[in-house]
C-alpha positions in Angstrom: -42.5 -5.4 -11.2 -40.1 -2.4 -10.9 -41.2 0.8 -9.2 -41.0 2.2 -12.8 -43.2 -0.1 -14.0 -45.9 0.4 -11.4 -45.7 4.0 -11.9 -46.3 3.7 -15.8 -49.1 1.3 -15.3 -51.0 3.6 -12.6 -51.1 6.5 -15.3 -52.1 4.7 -18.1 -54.7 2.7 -15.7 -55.6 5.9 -13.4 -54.7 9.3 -14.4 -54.1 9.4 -18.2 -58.4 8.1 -18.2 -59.3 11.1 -16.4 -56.9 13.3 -18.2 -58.6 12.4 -21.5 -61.8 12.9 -20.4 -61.4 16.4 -19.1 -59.4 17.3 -22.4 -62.1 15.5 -25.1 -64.9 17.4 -22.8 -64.6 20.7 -25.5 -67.3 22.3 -26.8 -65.4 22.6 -29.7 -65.3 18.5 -30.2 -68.9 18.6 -28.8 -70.1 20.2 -31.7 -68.7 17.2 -33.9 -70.0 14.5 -31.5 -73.0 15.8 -32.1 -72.8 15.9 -36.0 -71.1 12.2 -36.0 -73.7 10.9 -34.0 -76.8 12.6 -34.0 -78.5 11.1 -36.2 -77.3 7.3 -34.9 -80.5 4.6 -34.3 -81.2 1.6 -33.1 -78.5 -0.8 -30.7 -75.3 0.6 -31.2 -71.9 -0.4 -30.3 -69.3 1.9 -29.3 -66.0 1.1 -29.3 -63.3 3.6 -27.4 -66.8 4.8 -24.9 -64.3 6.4 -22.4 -66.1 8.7 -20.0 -69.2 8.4 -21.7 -68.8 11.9 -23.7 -70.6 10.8 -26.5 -73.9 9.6 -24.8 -75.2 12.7 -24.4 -75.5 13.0 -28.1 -77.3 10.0 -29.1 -81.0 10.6 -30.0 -84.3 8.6 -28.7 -83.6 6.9 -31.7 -81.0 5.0 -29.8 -82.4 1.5 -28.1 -79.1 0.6 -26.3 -75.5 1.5 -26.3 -72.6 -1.7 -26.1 -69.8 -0.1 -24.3 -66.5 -1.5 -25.3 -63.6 0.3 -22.9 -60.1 -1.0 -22.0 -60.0 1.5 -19.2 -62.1 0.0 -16.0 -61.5 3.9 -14.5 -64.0 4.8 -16.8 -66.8 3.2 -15.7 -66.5 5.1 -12.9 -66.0 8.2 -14.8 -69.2 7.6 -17.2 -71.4 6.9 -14.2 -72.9 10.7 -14.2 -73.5 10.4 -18.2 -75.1 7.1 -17.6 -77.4 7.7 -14.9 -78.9 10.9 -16.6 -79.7 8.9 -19.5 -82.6 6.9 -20.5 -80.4 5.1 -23.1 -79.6 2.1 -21.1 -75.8 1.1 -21.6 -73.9 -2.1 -21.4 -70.4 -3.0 -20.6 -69.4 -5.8 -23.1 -65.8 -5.8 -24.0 -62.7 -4.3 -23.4 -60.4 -4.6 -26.5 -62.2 -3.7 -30.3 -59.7 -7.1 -31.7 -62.4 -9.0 -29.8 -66.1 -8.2 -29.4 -68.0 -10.5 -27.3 -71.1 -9.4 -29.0 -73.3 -11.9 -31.7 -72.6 -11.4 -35.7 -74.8 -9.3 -37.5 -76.6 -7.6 -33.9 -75.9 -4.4 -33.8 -77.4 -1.3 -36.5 -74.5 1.3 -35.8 -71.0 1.3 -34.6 -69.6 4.5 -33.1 -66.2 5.5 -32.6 -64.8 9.2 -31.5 -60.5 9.5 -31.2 -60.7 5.4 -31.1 -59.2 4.1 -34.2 -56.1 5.9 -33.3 -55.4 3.8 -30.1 -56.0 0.3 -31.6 -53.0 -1.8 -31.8 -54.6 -4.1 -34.7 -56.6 -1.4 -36.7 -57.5 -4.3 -39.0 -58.5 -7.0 -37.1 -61.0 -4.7 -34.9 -62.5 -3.1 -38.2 -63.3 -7.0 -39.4 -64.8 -7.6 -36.1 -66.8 -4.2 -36.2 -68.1 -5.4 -39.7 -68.7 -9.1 -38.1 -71.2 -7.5 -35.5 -72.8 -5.3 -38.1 -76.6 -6.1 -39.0 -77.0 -5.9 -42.9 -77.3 -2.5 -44.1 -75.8 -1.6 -40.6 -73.1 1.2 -40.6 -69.9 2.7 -39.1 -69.9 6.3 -37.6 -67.0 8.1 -37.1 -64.6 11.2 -36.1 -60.8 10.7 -35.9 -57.9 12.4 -36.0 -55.1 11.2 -38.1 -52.6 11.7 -41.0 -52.9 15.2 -42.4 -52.7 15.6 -46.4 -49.6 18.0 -46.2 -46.0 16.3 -46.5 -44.4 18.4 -43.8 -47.1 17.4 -41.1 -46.7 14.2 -41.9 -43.0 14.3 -41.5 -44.0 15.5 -38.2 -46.4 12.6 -37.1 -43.9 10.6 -37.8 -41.4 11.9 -35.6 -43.4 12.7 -32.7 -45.3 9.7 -32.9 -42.4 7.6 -30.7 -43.5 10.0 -28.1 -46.9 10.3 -29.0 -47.7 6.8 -27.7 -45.5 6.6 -24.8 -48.0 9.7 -23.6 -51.0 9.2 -25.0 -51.8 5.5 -23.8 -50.6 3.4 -27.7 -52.2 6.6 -29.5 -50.5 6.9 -33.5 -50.7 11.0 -34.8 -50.3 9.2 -38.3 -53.5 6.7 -39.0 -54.6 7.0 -42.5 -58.3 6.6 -41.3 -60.2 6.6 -45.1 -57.6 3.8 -46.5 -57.7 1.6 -43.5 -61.2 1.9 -44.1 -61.2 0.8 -47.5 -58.4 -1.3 -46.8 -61.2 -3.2 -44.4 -63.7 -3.7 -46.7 -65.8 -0.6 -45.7 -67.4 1.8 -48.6 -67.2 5.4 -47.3 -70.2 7.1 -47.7 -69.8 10.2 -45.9 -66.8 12.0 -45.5 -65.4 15.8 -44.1 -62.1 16.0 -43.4 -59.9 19.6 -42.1 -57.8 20.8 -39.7 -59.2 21.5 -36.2 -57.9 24.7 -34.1 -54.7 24.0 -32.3 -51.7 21.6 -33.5 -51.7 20.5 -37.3 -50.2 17.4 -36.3 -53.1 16.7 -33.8 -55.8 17.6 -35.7 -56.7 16.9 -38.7 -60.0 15.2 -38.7 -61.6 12.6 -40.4 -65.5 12.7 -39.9 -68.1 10.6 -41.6 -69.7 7.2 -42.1 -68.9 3.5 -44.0 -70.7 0.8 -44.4 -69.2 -2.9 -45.2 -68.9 -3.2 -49.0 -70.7 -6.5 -49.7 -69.1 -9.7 -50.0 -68.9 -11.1 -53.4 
């Protein structure tokens, strides 16, 4: 492995982790963690769990929370949210393309600035609706494509650089159509711009449940 190499794979592995979690650490995104996922219950899975930003949002509602993280540095990073919780959390997985979790045994999936990262969007979303319960559901706030032609034309172009910086992370994800495209039924949905860059933040906040298979 080249010194270049080694260089690129400590910042994705080491600093880009803790970078992220001191830039998702807003109040500003707080106050939409807190809408996405207050009112969350049961075992939930969360893919994308980072440095554990969301947990203190989660109400006594929650049992347990199935942490699925590609980033090992996080654990680390999460330890303070963990430890001053009584939610207890799990490692399970490290990729949302493979969940080693049983079908059907888990009420709620979370995900928070996730879907975006995901190399295959569409196998992940069939494995978040294999570890659904029936009746479980999907909640979630992402940032992706905006509905404005010249912001898209922007995403597009930045988006090379984009995921060279931002650890595989797409400005352009259509969120509500994968969605559909999944086999999910959206049942809740805000969408807007955010303060700060339009091609950054538009938002895509709600919940979706699998549509039933026929």
């Amino acid at each position: 492995m080249g010194q270049d190499a080694r260089r690129m794979g400590l910042y994705r592995s080491q600093v880009l982790p803790r970078c992220m979690a001191r830039a998702m650490g807003t109040e500003e995104l707080a106050k939409h963690r807190e809408r996405a996922f207050g009112a969350v219950s049961g075992r939930v899975l969360e893919l994308g769990f980072g440095a554990g930003l969301n947990l203190p949002y989660y109400p006594a509602e929650v049992s347990a929370v199935l942490a699925v993280e590609p980033a090992l540095i996080n654990r680390k990073l999460a330890r303070k949210r963990i430890d001053a919780s009584p939610i207890p959390v799990e490692w399970v997985g490290l990729e949302g393309e493979s969940l080693p979790v049983e079908s059907g045994s888990v009420d709620t999936v979370t995900s928070s600035w996730t879907l975006c990262s995901i190399g295959n969007l569409a196998a992940a979303l069939s494995e978040v609706r294999r570890v659904l319960r029936p009746g479980g559901c999907l909640h979630f706030v992402e940032h992706g494509m905006a509905p404005d032609p010249g912001i898209r034309r922007w995403q597009a172009r930045l988006n090379p650089l984009q995921r060279f910086c931002f650890g595989g992370c797409s400005l352009d994800v259509p969120i509500d159509l994968c969605l559909e495209k999944a086999g999910f039924e959206i049942t809740e949905l805000e969408v807007g711009y955010m303060p700060g860059l339009k091609v950054q933040s538009f938002l895509y906040e709600g919940v979706a449940r699998p549509r039933p298979v026929i």
